[in-house]
C-alpha positions as a Python dict, from the first residue, in 0.01 Angstrom:
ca = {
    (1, 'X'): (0, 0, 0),
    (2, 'X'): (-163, 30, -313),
    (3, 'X'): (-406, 367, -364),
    (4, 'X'): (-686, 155, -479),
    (5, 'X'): (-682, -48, -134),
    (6, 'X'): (-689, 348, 74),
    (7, 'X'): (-1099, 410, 168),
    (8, 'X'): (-1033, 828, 52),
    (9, 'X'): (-1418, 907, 109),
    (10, 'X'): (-1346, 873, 449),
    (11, 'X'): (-1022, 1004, 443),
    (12, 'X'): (-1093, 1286, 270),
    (13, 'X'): (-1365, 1349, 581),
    (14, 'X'): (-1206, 1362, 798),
    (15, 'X'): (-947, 1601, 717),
    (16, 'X'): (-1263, 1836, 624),
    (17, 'X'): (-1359, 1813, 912),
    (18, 'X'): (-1074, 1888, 1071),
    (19, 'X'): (-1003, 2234, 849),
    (20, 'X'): (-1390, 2310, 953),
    (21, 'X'): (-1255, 2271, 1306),
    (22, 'X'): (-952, 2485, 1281),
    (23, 'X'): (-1151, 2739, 1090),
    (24, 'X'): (-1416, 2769, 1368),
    (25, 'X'): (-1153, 2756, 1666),
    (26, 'X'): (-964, 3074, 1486),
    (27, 'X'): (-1306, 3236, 1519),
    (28, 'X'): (-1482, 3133, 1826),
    (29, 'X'): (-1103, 3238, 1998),
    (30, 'X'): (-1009, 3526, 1763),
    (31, 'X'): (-871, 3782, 2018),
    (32, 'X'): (-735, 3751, 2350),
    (33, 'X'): (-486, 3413, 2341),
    (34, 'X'): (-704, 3257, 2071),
    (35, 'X'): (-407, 3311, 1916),
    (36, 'X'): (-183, 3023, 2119),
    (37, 'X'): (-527, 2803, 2102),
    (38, 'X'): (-552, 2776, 1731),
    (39, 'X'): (-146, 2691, 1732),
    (40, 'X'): (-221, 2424, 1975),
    (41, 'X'): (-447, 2305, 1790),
    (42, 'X'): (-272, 2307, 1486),
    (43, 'X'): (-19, 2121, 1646),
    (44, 'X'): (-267, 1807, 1777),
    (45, 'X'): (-412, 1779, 1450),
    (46, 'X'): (-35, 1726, 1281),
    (47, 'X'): (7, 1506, 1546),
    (48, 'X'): (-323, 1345, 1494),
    (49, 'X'): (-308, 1300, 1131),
    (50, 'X'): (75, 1132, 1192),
    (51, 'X'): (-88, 901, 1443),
    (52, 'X'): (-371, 818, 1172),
    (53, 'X'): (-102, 732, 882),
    (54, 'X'): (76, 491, 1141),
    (55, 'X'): (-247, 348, 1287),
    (56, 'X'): (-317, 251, 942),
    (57, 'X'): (-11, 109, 882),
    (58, 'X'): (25, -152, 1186),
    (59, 'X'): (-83, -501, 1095),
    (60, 'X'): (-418, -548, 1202),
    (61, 'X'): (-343, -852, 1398),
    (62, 'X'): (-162, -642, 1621),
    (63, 'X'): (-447, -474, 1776),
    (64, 'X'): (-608, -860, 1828),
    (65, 'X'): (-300, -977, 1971),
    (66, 'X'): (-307, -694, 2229),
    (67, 'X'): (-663, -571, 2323),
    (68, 'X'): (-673, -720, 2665),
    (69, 'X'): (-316, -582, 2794),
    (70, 'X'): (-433, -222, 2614),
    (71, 'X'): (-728, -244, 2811),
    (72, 'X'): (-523, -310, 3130),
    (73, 'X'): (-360, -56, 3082),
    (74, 'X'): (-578, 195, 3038),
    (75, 'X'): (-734, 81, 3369),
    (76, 'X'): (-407, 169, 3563),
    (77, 'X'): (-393, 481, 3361),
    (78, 'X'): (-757, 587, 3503),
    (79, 'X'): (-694, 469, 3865),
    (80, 'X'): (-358, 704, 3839),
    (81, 'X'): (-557, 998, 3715),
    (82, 'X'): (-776, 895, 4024),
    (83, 'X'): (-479, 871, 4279),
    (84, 'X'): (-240, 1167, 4122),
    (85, 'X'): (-270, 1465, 4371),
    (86, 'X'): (-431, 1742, 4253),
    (87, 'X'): (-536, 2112, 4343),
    (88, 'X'): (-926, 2067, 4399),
    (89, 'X'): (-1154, 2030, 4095),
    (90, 'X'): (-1201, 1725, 3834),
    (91, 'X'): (-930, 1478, 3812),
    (92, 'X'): (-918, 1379, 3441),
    (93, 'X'): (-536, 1463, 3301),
    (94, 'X'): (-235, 1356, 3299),
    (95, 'X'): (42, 1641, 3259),
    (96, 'X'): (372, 1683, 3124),
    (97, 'X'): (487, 2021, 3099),
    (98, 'X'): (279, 2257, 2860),
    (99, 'X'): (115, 1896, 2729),
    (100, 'X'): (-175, 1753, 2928),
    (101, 'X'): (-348, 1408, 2843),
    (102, 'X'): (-670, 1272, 2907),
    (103, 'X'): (-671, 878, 2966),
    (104, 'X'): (-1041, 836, 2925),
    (105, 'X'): (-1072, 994, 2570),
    (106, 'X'): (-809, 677, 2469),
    (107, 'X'): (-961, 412, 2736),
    (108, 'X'): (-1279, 457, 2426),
    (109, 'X'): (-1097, 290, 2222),
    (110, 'X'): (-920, 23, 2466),
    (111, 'X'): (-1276, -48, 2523),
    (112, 'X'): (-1368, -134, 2179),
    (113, 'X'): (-1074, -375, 2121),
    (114, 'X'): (-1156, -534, 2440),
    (115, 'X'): (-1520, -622, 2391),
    (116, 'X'): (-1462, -708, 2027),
    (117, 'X'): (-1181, -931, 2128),
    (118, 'X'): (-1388, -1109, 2386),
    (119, 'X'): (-1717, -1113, 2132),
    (120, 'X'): (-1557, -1228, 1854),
    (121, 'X'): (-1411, -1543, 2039),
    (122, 'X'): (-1809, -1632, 2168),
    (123, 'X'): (-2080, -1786, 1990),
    (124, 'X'): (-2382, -1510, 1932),
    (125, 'X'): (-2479, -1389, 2262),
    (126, 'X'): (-2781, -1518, 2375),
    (127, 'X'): (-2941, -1483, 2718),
    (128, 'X'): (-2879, -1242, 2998),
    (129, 'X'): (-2577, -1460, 3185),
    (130, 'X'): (-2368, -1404, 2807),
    (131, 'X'): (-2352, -1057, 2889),
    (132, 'X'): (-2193, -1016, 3220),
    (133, 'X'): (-1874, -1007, 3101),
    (134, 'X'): (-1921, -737, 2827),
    (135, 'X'): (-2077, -560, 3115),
    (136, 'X'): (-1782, -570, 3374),
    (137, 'X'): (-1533, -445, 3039),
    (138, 'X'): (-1809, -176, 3025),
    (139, 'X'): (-1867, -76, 3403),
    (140, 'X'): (-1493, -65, 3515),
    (141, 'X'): (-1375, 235, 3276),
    (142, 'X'): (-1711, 344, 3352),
    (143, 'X'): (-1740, 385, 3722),
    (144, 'X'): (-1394, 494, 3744),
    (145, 'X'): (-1447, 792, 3461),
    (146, 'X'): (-1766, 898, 3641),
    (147, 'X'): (-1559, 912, 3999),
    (148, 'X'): (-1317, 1184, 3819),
    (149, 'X'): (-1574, 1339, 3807),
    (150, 'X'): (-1705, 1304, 3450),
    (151, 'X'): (-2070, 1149, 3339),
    (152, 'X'): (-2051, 1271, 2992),
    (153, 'X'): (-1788, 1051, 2918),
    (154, 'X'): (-1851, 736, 3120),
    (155, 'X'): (-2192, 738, 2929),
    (156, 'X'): (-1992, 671, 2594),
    (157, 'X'): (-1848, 363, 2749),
    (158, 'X'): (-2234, 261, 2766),
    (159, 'X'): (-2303, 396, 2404),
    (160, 'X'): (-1989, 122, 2281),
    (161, 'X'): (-2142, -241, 2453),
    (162, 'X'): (-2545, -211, 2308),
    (163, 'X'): (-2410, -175, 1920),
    (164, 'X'): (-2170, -399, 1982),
    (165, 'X'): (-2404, -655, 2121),
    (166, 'X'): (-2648, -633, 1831),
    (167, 'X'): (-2364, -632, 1630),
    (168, 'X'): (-2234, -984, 1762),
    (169, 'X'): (-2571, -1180, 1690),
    (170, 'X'): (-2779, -1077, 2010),
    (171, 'X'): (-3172, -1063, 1911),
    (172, 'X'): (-3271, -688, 1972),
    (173, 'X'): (-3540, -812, 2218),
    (174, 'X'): (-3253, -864, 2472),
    (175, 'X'): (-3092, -547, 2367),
    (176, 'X'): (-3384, -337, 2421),
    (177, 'X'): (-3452, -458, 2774),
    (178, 'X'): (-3109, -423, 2881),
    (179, 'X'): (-3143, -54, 2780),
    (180, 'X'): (-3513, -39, 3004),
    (181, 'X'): (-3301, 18, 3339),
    (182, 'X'): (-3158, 379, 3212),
    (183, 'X'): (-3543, 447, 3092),
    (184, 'X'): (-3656, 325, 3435),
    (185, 'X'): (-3420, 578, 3548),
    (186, 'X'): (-3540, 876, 3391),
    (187, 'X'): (-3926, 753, 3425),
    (188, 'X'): (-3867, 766, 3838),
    (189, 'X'): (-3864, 1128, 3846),
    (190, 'X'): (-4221, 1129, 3846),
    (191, 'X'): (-4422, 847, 3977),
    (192, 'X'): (-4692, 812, 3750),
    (193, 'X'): (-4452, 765, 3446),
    (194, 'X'): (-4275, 526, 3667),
    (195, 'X'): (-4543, 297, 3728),
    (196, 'X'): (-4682, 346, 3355),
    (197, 'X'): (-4330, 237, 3206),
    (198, 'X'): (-4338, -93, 3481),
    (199, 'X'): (-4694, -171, 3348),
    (200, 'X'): (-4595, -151, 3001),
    (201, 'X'): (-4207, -360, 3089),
    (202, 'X'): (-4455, -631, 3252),
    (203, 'X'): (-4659, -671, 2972),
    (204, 'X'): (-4400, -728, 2686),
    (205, 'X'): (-4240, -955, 2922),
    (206, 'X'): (-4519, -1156, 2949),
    (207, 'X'): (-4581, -1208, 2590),
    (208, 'X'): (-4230, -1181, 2484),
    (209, 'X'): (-3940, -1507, 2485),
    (210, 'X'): (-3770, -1493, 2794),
    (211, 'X'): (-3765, -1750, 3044),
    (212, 'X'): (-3966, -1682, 3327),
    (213, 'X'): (-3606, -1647, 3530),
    (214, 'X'): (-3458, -1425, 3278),
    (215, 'X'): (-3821, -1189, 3274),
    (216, 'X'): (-3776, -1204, 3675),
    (217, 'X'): (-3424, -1046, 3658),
    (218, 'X'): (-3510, -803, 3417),
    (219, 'X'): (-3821, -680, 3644),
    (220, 'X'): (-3640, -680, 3998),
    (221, 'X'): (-3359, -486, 3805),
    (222, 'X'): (-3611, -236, 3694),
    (223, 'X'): (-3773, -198, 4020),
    (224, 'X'): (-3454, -146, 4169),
    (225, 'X'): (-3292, 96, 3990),
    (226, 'X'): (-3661, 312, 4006),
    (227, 'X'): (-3646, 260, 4403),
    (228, 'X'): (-3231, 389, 4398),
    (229, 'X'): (-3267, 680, 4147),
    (230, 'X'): (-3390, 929, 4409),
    (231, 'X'): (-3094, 864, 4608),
    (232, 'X'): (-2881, 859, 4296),
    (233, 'X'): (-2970, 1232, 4246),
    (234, 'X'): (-2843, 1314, 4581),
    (235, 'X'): (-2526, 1200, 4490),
    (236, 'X'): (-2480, 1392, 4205),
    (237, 'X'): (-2248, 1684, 4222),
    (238, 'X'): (-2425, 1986, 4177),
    (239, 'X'): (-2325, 2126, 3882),
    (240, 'X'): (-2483, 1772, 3760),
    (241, 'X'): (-2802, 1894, 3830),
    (242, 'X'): (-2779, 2227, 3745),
    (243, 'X'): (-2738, 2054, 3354),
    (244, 'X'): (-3046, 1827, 3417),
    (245, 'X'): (-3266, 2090, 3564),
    (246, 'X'): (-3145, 2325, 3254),
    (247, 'X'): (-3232, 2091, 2998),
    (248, 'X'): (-3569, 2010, 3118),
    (249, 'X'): (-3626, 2421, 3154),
    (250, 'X'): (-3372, 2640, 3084),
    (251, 'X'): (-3638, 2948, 3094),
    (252, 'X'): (-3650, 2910, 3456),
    (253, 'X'): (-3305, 3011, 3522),
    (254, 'X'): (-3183, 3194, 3220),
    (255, 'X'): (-2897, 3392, 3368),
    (256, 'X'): (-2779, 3057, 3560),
    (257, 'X'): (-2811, 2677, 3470),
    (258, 'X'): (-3020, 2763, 3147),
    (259, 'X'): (-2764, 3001, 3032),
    (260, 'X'): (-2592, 2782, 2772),
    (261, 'X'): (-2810, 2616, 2647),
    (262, 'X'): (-3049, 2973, 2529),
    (263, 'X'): (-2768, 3164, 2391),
    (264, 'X'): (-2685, 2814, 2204),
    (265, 'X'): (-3029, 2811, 2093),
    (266, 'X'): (-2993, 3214, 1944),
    (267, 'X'): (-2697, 3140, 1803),
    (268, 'X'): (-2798, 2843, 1577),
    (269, 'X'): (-3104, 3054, 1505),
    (270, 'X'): (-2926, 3380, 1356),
    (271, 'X'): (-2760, 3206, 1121),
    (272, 'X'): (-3059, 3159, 920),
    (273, 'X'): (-3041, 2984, 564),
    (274, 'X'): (-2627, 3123, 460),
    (275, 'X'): (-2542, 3270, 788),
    (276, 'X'): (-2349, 3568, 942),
    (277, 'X'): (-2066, 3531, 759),
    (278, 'X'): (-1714, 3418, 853),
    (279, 'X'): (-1598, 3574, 1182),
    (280, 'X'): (-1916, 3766, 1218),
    (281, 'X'): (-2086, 3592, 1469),
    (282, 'X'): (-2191, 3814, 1742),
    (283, 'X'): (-2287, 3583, 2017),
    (284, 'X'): (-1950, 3452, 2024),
    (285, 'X'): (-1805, 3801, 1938),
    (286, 'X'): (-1982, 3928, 2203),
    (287, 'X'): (-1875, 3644, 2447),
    (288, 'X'): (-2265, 3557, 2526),
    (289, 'X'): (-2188, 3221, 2409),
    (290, 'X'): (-1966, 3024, 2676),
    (291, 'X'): (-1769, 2718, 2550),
    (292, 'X'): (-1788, 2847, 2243),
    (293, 'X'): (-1445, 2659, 2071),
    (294, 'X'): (-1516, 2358, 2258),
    (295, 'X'): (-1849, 2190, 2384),
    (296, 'X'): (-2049, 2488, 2192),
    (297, 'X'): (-1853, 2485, 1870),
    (298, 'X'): (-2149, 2362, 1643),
    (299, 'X'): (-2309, 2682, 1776),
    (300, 'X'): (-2083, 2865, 1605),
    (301, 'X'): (-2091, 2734, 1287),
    (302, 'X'): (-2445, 2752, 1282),
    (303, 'X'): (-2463, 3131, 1363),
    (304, 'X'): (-2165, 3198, 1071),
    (305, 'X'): (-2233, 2918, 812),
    (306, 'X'): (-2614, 2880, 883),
    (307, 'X'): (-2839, 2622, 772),
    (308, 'X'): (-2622, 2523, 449),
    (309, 'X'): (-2309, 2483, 641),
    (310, 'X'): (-2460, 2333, 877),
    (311, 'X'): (-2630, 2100, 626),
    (312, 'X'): (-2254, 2017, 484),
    (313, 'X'): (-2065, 1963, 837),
    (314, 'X'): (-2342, 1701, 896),
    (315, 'X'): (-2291, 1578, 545),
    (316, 'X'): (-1962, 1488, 598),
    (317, 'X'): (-2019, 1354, 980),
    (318, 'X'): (-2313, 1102, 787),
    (319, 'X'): (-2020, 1022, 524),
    (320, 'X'): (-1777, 916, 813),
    (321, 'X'): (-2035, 728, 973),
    (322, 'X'): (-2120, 516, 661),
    (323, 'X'): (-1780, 445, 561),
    (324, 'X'): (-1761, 266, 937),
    (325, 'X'): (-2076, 113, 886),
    (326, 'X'): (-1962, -11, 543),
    (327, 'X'): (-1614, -99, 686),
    (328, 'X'): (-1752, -307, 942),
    (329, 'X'): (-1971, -505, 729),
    (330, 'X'): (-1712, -611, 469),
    (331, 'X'): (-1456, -679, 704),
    (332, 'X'): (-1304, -1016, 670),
    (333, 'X'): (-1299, -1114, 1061),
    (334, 'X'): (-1511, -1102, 1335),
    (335, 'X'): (-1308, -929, 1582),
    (336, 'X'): (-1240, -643, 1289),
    (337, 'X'): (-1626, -619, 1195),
    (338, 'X'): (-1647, -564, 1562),
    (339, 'X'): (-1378, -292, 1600),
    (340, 'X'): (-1481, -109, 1280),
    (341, 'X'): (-1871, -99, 1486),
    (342, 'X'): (-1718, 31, 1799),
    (343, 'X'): (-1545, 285, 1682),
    (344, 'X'): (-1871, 376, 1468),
    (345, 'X'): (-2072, 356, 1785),
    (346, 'X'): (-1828, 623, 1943),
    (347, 'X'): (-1806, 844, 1679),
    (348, 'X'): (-2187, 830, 1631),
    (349, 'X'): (-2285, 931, 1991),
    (350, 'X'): (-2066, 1194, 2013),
    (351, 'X'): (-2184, 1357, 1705),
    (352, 'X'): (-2553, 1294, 1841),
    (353, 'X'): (-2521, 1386, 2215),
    (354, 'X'): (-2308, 1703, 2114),
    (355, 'X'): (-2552, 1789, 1818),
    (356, 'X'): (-2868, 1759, 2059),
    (357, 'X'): (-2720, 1937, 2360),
    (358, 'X'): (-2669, 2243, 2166),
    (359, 'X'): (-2984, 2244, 2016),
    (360, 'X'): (-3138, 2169, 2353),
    (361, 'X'): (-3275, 1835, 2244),
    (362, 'X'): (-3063, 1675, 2505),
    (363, 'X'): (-2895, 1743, 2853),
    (364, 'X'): (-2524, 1937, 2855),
    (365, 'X'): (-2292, 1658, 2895),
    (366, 'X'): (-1969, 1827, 2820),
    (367, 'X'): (-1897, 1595, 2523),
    (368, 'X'): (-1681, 1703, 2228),
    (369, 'X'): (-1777, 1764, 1880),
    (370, 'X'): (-1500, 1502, 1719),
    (371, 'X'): (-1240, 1684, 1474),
    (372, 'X'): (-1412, 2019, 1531),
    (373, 'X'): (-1438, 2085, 1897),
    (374, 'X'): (-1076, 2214, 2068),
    (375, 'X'): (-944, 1978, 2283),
    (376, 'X'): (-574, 1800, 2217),
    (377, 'X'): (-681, 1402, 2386),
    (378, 'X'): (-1014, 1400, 2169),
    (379, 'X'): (-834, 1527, 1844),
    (380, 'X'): (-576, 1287, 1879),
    (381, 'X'): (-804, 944, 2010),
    (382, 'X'): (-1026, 1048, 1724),
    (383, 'X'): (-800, 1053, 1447),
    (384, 'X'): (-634, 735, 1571),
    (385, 'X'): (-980, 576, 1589),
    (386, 'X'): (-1005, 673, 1165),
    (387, 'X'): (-646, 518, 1126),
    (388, 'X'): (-764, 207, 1266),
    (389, 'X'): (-1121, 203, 1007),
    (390, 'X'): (-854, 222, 760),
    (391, 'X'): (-631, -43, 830),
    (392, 'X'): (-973, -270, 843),
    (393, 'X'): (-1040, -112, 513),
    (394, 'X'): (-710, -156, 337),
    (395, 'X'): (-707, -536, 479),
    (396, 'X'): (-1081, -607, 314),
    (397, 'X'): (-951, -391, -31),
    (398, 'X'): (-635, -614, -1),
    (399, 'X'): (-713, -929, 42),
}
């Protein structure tokens, strides 16, 4: 492997990134067993970065040659989590000894190959009946990650097949309306929006190109999921809602639901322009920041590094996400340009969903903060995902 071939802008990133991370875990935990934290962390990132070097290293090829059986088996390793017995609560690791492994954080990335695998052996995706098969590659990780229970995550899974469509050749008309049943969704908590977003779904499908079968579907499945989504919430578990309700007004319960996301809200603010200072954050010295080295963690870099560091951390997030997007148009196949977009997608949405829930923008979905938030199965799935952007790289550079 010649140097010349190795993308180190996004290498370089990353591992930025990741000392940000480690910096912030030593003091969002500093005291108490931070201590063993910041070692395990440590120790995932090693790991990581060893996975990354031989990620990079396997013949792209390989991951062609064996998307569909990955993706199998990450299926059987999500039913397992599913089946293993448990003590009460969410079912979402695997464990072996100290080690514990979540199967969803890698199913992302069995995903990816999966529906670039089966996209890049199509012809550009056209109407509604090309799509039901990325849709069932989609819906099975999905349903089974939101029955662990876990919604933040199965919404990723979602976040992977609309890029990935556009990506392929589908005309964005199709790719917005497949995206109206979620907004249907979240218009049929009030009625009046309801009815005002099927007025204004009616009318662009009357002047728009689909078939009159194709505008049909798209209606009736907009209708439908409007009539189901006040059942839907009844389903939810409750500390589901409790997010939801937060998010839309986290004033009206500020010692409960709205907790999080307020003293998230302080601590970004106190940082000002330069910030407290390393270490001398008091809403996470003082412990009135929960999740503070994991779903929170951009919290605390905002209250220590303030607006500048702040500034930089989402400089070098933007630089990772245009080396993918670069990555992913130079690449020499289909099925890599594909990849390289999918793993840009996930990156992308976690940096967005985690970035807007902690700045109240968006609902608390429990996602991770990739290469900065603790957590050993995102560090690792994360890091792999960068190996794999560089073998796509280094195959464009070499050939």
């Amino acid at each position: 492997m010649r140097p010349r071939d190795f993308d180190w802008l996004l290498l370089v990133s990353v591992l930025l990134l990741s000392a940000v991370g480690l910096a912030l875990i030593y003091s969002s935990t500093s005291g108490g067993d931070g201590s063993v934290l910041v070692r395990r962390q440590i120790l995932w990132v090693g790991m990581g970065l060893s996975a990354l070097l031989v990620a990079q290293l396997i013949p792209f090829k390989t991951y062609d040659v064996l998307a569909y059986f990955a993706y199998t088996a990450g299926i059987l390793a999500l039913v397992f989590v599913l089946l293993a017995p448990g003590e009460g609560g969410p079912h979402r690791w695997i464990s072996s000894g100290p080690f514990r492994f979540q199967p969803s954080e890698i199913a992302k990335l069995l995903v990816v190959f999966a529906l670039a695998r089966y996209l890049a052996g199509k012809k550009k995706p056209g109407g509604f009946r090309s799509v039901l098969v990325p849709f069932a590659i989609v819906a099975v990780p999905m349903i089974l990650v939101a029955r662990q229970p876990d919604l933040g995550t199965a919404m990723v899974f979602g976040a992977i097949l609309f890029p990935l469509l556009y990506w392929a050749g589908m005309e964005p008309i199709y790719v917005a309306l497949l995206v109206t049943p979620l907004i249907s969704m979240l218009c049929a908590t009030a009625l009046v929006s309801w009815i005002v977003f099927v007025l204004v779904i009616m009318a662009i499908l009357y002047f728009g190109p689909l078939r009159a079968g194709e505008a049909a579907f798209v209606l009736l499945l907009n209708f439908a999921i409007g009539i189901v989504t006040p059942f839907l919430w009844g389903r939810l578990e409750p500390y589901q809602k409790n997010r939801i309700l937060s998010y839309v007004n986290p004033e009206k319960d500020p010692l409960g639901s709205g907790y999080q996301i307020l003293q998230s809200k302080v601590a970004i603010g106190s940082g000002g322009g330069l910030g407290k200072g390393f270490l001398e954050g008091t809403q996470k010295g003082l412990e009135f920041l929960p999740a503070r080295h994991t779903d929170f963690i951009f919290s605390v870099a905002g209250e220590e590094f303030g607006f500048v560091g702040v500034l930089v951390i989402l400089g070098l997030f933007l630089m990772v996400i245009w080396r993918g997007v670069r990555i992913a148009q130079d690449a020499k196949d289909k099925f890599a340009s594909l990849t390289a977009m999918g793993i840009t997608s996930v990156l992308t949405f976690h940096v967005f969903v985690n970035i807007g829930m902690t700045i109240g923008l968006l609902p608390i979905t429990g996602l991770p903060l990739p290469l900065l938030s603790y957590g050993g199965s995102s560090c690792l799935m994360f890091m792999v995902a960068v190996g794999i952007l560089l073998a796509i790289g280094r195959s464009r550079r070499a050939g």
